[in-house]
N, C-alpha and C positions, 0 to 999 in steps of 0.2 A: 302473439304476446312476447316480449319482449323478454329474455332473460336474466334476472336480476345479477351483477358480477358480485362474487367474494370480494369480503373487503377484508382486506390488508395493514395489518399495523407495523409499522416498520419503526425501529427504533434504534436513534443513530445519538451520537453526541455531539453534532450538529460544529459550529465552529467555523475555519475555514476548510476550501476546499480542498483535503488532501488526497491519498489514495483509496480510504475506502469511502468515502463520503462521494468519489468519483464513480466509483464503482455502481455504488447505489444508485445515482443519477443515471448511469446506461442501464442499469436494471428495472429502473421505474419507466423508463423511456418507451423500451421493450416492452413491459408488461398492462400496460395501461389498458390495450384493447380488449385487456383477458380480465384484470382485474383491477379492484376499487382501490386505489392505494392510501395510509393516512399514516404521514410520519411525524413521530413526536423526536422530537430535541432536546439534550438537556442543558444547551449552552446555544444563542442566538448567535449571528455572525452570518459570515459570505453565504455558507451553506443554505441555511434558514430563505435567504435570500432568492437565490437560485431557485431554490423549489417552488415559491411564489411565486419570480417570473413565470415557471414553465407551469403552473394553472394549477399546482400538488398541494392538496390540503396537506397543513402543518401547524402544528402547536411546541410551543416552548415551553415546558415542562420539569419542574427542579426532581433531581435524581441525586440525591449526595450519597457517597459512597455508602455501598452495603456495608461494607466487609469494618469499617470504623464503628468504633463502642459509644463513644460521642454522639452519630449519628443516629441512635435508636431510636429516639423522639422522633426526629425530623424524617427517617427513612417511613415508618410508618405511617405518617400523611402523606409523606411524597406517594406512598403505595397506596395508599386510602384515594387518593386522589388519581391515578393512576388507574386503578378497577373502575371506580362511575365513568369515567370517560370510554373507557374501553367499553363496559356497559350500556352507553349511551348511544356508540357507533356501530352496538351490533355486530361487535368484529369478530369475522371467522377463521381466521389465524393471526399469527403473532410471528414476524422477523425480526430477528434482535441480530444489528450488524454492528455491535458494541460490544464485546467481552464483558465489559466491566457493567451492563445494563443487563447480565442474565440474571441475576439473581430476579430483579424487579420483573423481569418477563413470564421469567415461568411462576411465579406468582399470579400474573394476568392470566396467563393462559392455563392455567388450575380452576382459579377462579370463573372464567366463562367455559371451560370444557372443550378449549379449542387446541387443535395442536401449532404448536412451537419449534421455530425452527432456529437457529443458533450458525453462525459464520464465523469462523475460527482462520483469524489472519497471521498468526505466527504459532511457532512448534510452542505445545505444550508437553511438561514433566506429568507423566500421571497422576502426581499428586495433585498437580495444581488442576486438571482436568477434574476432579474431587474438589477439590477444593471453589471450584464456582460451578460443579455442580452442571455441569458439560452432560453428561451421560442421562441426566434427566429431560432433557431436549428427545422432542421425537426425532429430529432430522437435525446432523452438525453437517455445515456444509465447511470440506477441506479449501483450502485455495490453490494448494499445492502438494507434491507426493509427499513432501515431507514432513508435511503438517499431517496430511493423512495418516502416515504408518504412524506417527507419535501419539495421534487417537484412537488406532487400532489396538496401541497396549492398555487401554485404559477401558475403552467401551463396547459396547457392542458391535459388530459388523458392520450390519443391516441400516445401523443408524447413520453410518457416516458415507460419506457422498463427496469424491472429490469434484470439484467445480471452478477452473482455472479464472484469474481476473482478465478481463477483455477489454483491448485498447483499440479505440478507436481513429483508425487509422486515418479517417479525412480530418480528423481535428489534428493528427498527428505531420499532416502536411508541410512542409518545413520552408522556410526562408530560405532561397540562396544566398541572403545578406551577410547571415553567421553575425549575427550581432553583436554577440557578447567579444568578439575579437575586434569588432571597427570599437563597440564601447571604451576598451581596456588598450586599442592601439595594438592588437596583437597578430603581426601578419601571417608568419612560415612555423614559428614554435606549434610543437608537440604541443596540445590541448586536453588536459585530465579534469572530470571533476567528480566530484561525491556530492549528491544530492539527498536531501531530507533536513531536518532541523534539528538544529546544533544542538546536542546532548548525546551526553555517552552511550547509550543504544546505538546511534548510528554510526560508532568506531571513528568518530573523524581525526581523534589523535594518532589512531595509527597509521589513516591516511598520510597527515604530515612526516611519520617518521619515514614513510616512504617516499617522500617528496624530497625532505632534505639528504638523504639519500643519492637521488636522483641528481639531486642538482649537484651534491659534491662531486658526481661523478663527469661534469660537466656538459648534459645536456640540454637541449637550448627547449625549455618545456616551462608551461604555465599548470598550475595549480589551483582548481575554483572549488569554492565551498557553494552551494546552492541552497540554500532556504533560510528560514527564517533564525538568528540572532538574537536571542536573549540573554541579556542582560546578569549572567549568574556564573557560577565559579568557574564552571565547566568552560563554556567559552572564552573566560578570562585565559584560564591557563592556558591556553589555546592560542591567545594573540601573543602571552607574554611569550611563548617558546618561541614563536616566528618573530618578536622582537630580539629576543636574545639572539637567536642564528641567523640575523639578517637575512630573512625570508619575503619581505616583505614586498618586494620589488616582484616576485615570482607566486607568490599566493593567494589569490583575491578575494573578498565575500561578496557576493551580488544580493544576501539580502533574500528577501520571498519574493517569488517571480511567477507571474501570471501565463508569461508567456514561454511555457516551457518546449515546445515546439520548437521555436528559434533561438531557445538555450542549449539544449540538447544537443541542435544539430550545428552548433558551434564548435562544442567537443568533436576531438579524435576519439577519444576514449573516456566512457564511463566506469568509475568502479563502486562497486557497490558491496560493504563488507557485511551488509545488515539485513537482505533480498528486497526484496518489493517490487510494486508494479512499476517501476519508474524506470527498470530493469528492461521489461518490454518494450514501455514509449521510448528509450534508447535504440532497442533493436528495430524498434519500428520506422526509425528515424537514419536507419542502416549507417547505426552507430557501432564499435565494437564494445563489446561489455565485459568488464573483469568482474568475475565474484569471486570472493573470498571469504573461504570460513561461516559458510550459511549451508550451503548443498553441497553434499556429498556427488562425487560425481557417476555414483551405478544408482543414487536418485535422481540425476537430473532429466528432466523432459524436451523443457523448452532451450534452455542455454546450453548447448553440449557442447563438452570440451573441443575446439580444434576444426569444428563444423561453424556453430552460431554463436561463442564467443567463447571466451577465455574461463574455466573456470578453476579455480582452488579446492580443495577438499576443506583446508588447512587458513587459518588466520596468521602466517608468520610473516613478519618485514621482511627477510632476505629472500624468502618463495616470491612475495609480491613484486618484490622492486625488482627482480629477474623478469615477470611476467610486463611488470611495466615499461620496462626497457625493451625488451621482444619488441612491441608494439609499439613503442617509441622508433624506433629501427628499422620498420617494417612494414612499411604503406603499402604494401601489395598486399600482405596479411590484412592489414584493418579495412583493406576494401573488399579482398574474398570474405572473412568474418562479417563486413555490415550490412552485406549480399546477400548471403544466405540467410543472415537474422531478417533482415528486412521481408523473406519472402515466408519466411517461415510465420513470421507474427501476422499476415495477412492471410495465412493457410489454416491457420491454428488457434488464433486468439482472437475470436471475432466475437465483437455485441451480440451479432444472432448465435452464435453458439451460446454464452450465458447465458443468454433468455430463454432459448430453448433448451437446455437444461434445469436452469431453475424453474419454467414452466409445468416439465414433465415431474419435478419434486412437491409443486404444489399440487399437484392434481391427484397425486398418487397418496397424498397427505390428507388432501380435502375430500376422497374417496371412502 
């Protein structure tokens, strides 16, 4: 007789496909043979999409913020509605790869008696760890050391569980085209860029103060912003300073890009002042990687200073624009640095490692 799998509620906020919606794709991928997966969404898009090609029951699901006063009325159906279905699927755990969806989870997962597991993608302040209610999760899955020890001031032990993000390195396979330099015309220049979507979380102002920087100092280097452009202050202010410094000629936005593979590995150098997984697929891409002002460097694991890429402790412009210039300078450097990262992220960050981690947390959960 055939063993019935756990079924699995995974719930994400759906949209397009970025880092952690990525994640969750190699997670479901992995996991499918072991267990039933059914992800809810609370915004439709690319994501939504994907999960249908690849055969994943998914429902689009409204979630409007908990934490708003406004939303009282409307939170309470969204959860009223939220329990029958979950009811309905028999489901015997609850993944919430959404921060801003744990309130609505451990709700669900109260309500059927199941436990609840919770993914924490950037450092939390203890309060705020209280504050949505993190430490009521049976299992907080870290993503990195430094998201860990910042939930080890807050919770319990036992509960949290570091579990690195994994990149998969055949999708990671790169172009020798280098496209985004025949796109832009760009042959011999030093190649930087900062990736994520344009808002002040991901530092890209001081990206620039670094850049112009750089250029006043006469190096022959390019400047790319990578992701998506919307339309609001932050960005304005952003084209107007490169209008005003005639930056414009050396700065570029490419816009949301699908094919990050053969963006990536157009850059000489990625920097990254915000972390993320994009961090990886650069190294994966035996790119050099700068971070700044995100990990401390007696936390770092995977990017270590001087081995697998550049890192900072520290967010300051004259720290950076020295680090950026090294490596402007220094093509020997950025090839030992995309060598080691490249072999390290194939050692270390692999699909079957998160699967078989997150595997051995559900079993130990579902026990």
């Amino acid at each position: 007789m055939a063993i019935e799998m756990k079924r699995i509620l995974y719930m994400s906020r759906g949209g397009d496909i970025a880092g952690s919606q990525r994640q969750l794709l190699y997670l479901l991928g992995g996991l499918r043979n072991h267990f039933k997966p059914i992800v809810i969404c609370s915004e439709p898009g690319e994501f939504v999409s994907e999960l249908k090609r690849r055969g994943v029951e998914v429902v689009v699901m409204s979630m409007m913020p908990w934490r708003k006063f406004c939303n009282v009325i409307d939170r309470y159906n969204d959860l009223k509605a939220l329990n029958y279905f979950a009811k309905e699927q028999s489901i015997d755990m609850v993944h919430c790869s959404y921060l801003w969806h744990n309130q609505y989870a451990l709700r669900a997962a109260k309500k059927l008696s199941v436990p609840i597991v919770l993914h924490i993608r950037c450092p939390l302040l203890p309060i705020d760890v209280k504050k949505h209610k993190c430490d009521q999760a049976d299992a907080v899955i870290a993503i990195s050391r430094r998201v860990e020890k910042e939930l080890l001031e807050a919770m319990p032990a036992e509960k949290v569980v570091c579990i690195d993000d994994a990149v998969d390195t055949e999708w990671m396979k790169y172009s020798p085209t280098r496209n985004l330099r025949r796109e832009n015309k760009i042959t011999n220049s030093v190649v930087f860029g900062l990736a994520g979507k344009v808002c002040p979380q991901k530092q890209q102002m001081e990206f620039l103060y670094a850049a112009e920087e750089i250029l006043k100092r006469g190096y022959d280097a390019y400047f790319i912003f990578i992701g998506e452009v919307a339309p609001d202050h932050y960005a304005g202010r952003l084209k107007h300073y490169i209008h005003k410094h005639g930056l414009a000629e050396r700065v570029l936005f490419t816009g949301r890009r699908e094919d990050m593979p053969e963006v990536l590995s157009s850059l000489d150098v990625l920097v990254s002042l915000s972390g993320g997984s994009v961090m990886f697929e650069a190294m994966a891409c035996g790119r050099t990687v700068i971070s700044a002002g995100f990990t401390r460097k007696e936390d770092a694991v995977h990017l270590r200073d001087g081995e697998t890429g550049i890192l900072l402790s520290a967010l300051e412009t004259k720290t950076l624009v020295n680090a950026m210039v090294n490596a402007a300078e220094n093509a020997q450097l950025r090839q030992r640095l995309g060598a080691n990262a490249e072999s390290w992220v194939k050692s270390h960050l692999s699909v079957e490692t998160l699967v078989k981690k997150t595997q051995q947390l559900y079993e130990r959960l579902l026990r």
